[in-house]
N, C-alpha and C positions, 0 to 999 in steps of 0.2 A: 768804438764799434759795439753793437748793441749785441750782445751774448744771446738773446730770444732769438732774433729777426735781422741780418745784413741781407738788401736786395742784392751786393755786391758776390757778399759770400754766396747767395741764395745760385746766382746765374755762372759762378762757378761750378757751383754744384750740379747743375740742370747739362752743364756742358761735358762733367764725367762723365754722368750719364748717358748720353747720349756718344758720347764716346766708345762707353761699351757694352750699347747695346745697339748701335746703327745700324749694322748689318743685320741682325735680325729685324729688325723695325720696316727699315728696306723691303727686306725676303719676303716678310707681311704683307706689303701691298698687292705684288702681284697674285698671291693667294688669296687673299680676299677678294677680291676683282675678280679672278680667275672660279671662285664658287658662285659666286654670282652672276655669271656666266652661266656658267653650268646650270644652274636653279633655271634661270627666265629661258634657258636654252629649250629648258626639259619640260616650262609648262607651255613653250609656243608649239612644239612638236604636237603635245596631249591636246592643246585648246587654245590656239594663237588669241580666238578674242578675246578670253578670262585675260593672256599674256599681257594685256594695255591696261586691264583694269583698276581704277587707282585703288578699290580694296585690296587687289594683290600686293601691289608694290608699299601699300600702309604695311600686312601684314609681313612683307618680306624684310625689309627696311627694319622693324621692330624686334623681329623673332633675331636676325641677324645681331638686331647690337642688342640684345641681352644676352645672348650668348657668347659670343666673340668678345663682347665688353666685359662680359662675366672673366673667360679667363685671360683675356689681359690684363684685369684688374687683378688677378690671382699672380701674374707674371712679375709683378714689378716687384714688390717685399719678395722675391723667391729665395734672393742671397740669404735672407734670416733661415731657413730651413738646412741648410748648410754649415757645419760648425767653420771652417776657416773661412768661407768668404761671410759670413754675419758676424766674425768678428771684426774685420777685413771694415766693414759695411758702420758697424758701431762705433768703429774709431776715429772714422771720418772728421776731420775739425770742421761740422758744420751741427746747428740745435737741432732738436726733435722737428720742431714746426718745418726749418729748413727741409729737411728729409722729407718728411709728410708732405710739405705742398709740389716738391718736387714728383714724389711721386701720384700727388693729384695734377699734377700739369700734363704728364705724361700721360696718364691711365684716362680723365676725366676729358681734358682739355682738348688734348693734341689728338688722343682716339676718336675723340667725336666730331673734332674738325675732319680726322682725316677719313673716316670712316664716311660722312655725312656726302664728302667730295665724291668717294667711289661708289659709292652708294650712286648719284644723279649721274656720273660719267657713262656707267654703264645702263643705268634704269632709262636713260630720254632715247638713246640709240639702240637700244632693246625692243622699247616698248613702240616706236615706231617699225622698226622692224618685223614686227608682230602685226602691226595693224596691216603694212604692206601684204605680209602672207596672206592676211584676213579677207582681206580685200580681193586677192589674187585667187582664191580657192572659192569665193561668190561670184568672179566673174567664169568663172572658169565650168561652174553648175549652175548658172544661168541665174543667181540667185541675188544678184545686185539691183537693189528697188531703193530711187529716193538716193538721200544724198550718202557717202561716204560715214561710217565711225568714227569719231574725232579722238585724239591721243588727249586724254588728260591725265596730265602727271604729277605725282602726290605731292601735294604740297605738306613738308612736315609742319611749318608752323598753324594752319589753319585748313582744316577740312571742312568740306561746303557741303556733303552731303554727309547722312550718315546722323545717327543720336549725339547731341552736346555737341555742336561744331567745337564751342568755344572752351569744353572743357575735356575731352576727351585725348586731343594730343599732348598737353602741357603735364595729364594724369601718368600717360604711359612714360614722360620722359624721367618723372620722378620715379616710377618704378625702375625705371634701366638705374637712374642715381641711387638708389636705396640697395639694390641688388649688385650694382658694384660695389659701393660702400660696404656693404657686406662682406663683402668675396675679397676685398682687399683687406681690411678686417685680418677677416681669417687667416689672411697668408702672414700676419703680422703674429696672431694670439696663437697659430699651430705651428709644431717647429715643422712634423712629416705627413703626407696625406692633406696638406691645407684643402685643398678645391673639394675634394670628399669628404671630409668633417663638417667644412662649411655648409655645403648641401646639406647631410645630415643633419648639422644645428640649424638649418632652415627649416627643413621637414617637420624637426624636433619644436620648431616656435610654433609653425602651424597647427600640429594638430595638439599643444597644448592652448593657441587658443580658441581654436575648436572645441575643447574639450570642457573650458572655462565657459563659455559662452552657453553651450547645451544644457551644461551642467550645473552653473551657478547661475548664471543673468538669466537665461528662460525661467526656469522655477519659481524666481522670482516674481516674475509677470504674473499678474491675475490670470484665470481663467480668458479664452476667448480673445485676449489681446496678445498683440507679438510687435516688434519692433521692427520699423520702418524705416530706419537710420540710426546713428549713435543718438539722436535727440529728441524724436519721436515715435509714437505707438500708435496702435490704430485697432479698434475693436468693429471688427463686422459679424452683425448677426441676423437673424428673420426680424428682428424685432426695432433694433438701431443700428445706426452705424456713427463713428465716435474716431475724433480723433485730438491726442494729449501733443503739444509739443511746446519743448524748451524754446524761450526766446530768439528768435532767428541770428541773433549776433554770436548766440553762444554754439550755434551748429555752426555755422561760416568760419570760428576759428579754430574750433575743433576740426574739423575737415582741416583747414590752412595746415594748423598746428602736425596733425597726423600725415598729411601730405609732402611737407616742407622741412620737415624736423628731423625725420628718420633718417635721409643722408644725414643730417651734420650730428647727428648722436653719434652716429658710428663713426664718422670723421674724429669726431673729439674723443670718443671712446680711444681710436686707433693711435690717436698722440699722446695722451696715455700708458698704453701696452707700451707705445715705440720709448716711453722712460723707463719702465719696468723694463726694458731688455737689456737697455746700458747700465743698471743701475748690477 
């Protein structure tokens, strides 16, 4: 049996786990579902037809699971923050990786499946609901002309209307990945306070590279020209207008690279830490 990696050992592992944290897990659903509720409840009251809109349910859908994913992904390393149960937790006869992908199964995996379910249980029977009202309060002021509002309901993998159909949902979903990654992270590198340091070490990358960017890379730039992307620049003036740019392959993988990488940095980073703690 392989000391890195047993699928064996791995779904042993997966089954304490959920051994002792089912009940809360459980408890989870019906709250989530239950604010969700509440949210579509409170915009069909203020504005039943915004209530159907598939912008709403993009933004609700998204705002939801960065947040909610944020601190469940803070929830799972919590035992390390505790000196008897992180020891309790380190001694476990299973490797770093074990641990780690367990608790990416749960946090990443299982959250997103289950989140994604109660997310459309409540969103399709909501948002018809809303259009019913809608419907009801035009006939009712004489204001039904032509045919009915039709209920279209957000599709996460592909938005039809809207800038970048095709690139725009795949972008947010690596933020929800990078912003958990993080936050689990954190729960792993802080022993107290993890989800508020975390934050804080976020804010802290932000505005240094903000800070990098106004301060180093602008200055840089000639006069009159500013940058357009990580690989292009653009100079507009009375007189021309001018535009520099790196090979198109080298933006496409830098985009990829920037996009795609930041989860598994902090993934590997966090397997890492999780040796440093046993160690």
């Amino acid at each position: 049996m392989s000391n890195t990696f047993s699928f064996n050992r791995w779904l042993r592992l997966v089954g304490l786990h959920w051994s002792d944290h089912r009940r809360l897990y459980v408890l989870a659903i019906p709250v989530i579902a239950g604010l969700m509720l509440v949210w579509f409840g409170f915009v069909t009251m203020m504005n039943d037809q915004w209530a159907f809109h598939p912008d709403l349910q993009l933004v609700t859908y998204y705002v939801g699971l960065f947040f909610i994913g944020g601190l469940y992904g803070n929830m799972i390393f919590s035992a390390l923050s505790r000196k008897r149960e992180s020891i309790q937790f380190l001694l476990l006869p299973a490797s770093h990786l074990e641990k780690l992908l367990c608790g990416l199964f749960f946090s990443v995996v299982l959250f997103f499946i289950t989140y994604t379910l109660l997310f459309y249980v409540v969103d399709i029977p909501m948002a018809h609901l809303a259009r019913s009202i809608h419907i009801a309060r035009l006939e009712r002021f004489g204001r039904m002309v032509g045919q009915s509002p039709e209920v279209n309901i957000f599709n996460l993998f592909a938005v039809k209307d809207g800038p970048a159909p095709d690139f725009f949902p795949p972008l947010l979903l690596m933020i929800y990945l990078s912003i958990q990654a993080f936050v689990l992270l954190g729960s792993i590198y802080f022993t107290r306070y993890a989800i508020l340091k975390s934050l804080l070490s976020a804010i802290g990358i932000v505005i240094l590279s903000v800070l990098f960017l106004s301060k180093v890379i602008f200055p840089l730039v000639p006069d009159g020209w500013r940058m357009s992307g990580l690989t292009s620049w653009s100079l507009f003036s009375p007189s021309e207008i001018k535009f520099v740019r790196l090979p198109l392959w080298v933006g496409h993988w830098s985009y990829q690279l920037l996009q795609y990488g930041l989860p598994l940095i902090f993934w590997v980073t966090a397997w890492f830490r999780l040796k440093e703690k046993e160690v």
